[in-house]
C-alpha positions in Angstrom: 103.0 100.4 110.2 103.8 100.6 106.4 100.4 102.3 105.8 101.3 105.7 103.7 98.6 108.0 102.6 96.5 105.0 102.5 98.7 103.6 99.6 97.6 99.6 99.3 101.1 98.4 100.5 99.9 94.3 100.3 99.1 92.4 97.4 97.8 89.0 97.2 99.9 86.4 94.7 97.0 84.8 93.6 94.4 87.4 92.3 94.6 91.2 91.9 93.2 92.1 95.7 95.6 95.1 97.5 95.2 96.4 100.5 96.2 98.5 103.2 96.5 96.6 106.0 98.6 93.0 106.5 95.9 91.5 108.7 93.2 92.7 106.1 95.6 90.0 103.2 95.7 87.4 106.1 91.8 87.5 106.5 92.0 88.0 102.6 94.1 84.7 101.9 91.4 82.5 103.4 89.3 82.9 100.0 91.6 80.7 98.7 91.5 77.7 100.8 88.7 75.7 101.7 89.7 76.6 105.4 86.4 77.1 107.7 87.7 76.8 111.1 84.3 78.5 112.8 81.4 76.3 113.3 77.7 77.1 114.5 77.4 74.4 117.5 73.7 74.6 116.8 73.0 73.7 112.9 77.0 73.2 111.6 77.0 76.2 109.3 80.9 76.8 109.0 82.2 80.3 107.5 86.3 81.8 107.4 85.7 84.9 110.4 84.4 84.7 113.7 82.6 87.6 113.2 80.5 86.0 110.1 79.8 83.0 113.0 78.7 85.6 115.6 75.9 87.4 113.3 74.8 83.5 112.0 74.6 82.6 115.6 72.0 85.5 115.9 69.8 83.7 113.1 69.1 81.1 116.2 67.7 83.4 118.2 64.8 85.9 118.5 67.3 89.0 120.0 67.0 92.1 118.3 69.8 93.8 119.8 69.6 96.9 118.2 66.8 99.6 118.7 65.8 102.5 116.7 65.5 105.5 119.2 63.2 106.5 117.1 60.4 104.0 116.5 59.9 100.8 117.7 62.3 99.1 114.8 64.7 96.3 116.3 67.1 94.4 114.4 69.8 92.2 114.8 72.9 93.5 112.7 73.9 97.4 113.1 74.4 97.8 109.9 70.6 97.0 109.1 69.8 99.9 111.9 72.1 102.6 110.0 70.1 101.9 107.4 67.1 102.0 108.9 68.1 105.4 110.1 67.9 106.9 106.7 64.2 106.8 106.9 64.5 109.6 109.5 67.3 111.1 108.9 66.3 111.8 105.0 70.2 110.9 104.4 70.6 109.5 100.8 74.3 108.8 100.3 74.2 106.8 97.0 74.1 109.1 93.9 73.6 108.7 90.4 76.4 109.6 88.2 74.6 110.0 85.0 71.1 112.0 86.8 70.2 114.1 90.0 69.1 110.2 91.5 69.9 109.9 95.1 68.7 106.7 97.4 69.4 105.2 100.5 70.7 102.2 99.2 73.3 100.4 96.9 71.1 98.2 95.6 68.0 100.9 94.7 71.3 102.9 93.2 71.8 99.1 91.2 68.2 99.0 90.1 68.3 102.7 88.9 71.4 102.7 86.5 69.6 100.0 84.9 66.8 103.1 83.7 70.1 104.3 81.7 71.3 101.4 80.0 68.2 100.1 79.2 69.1 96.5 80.5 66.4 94.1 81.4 68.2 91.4 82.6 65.6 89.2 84.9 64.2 87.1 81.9 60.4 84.8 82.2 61.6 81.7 80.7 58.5 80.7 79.5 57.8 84.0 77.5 59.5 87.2 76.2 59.0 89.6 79.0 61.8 91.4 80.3 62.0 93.7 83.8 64.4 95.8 85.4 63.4 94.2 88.4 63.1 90.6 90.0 59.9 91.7 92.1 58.4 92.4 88.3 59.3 88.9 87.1 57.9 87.2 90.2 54.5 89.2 89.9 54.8 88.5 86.3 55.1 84.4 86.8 52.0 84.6 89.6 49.5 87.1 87.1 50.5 84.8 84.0 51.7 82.0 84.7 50.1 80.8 87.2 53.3 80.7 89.4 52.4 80.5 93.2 55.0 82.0 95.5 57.3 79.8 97.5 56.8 76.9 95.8 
């Protein structure tokens, strides 16, 4: 194993991706083909990892393999159930580096920076208002311009 102190020991020769692990640069290497060799027998949805093709497959079904123990919350990916588990655990592992922010989420940690930057980058193209948010656009487009949602 050439792993060392968890130095990245393999480099792709096409972009700047390192990593530790030589399987991790073979999966890696697939980015740069066209190569999808795993197909969903049930719609044709093709993807590079068989692991990608197990979690569509579950799209096809009504499973919910994975429970809270908890509540009653099911789900279908265990990473959707750790982060469900926040909720009762309290557990906020994304910090703010700028503030004493903490969150449950990458993307809530996303949304936040924005409050010290001061971008507004979801834009109504039919007027000048700006948001932080994409839910504020949306409920901007319904409340004044007549936008309906999914259509």
């Amino acid at each position: 194993m050439r792993m060392h102190a968890g130095k990245k020991s393999f480099a792709c020769e096409l972009c700047d991706y390192t990593c530790v692990e030589k399987s991790a640069l073979k999966l890696h290497m697939q980015i740069h083909t066209d190569k999808k060799p795993f197909e969903c027998e049930l719609c044709g949805y093709v993807c590079r990892q068989s692991s990608n093709l197990k979690r569509h497959v579950l799209t096809h079904s009504s499973e919910k393999p994975f429970a809270c123990e908890v509540c009653d919350y099911a789900c279908r990916e265990n990473g959707a159930l750790k982060r469900h588990m926040r909720i009762h655990t309290g557990e906020k592992p994304f910090e703010c580096g700028l503030c004493a922010y903490k969150c449950t989420t990458s993307s809530s940690l996303t949304t936040h920076m924005l409050t010290h930057t001061g971008q507004e980058p979801f834009v109504c193209e039919l007027c000048d208002y700006t948001s932080k948010q994409r839910c504020n656009l949306k409920r901007h487009m319904r409340a004044h311009h007549g936008e309906k949602p999914f259509s």
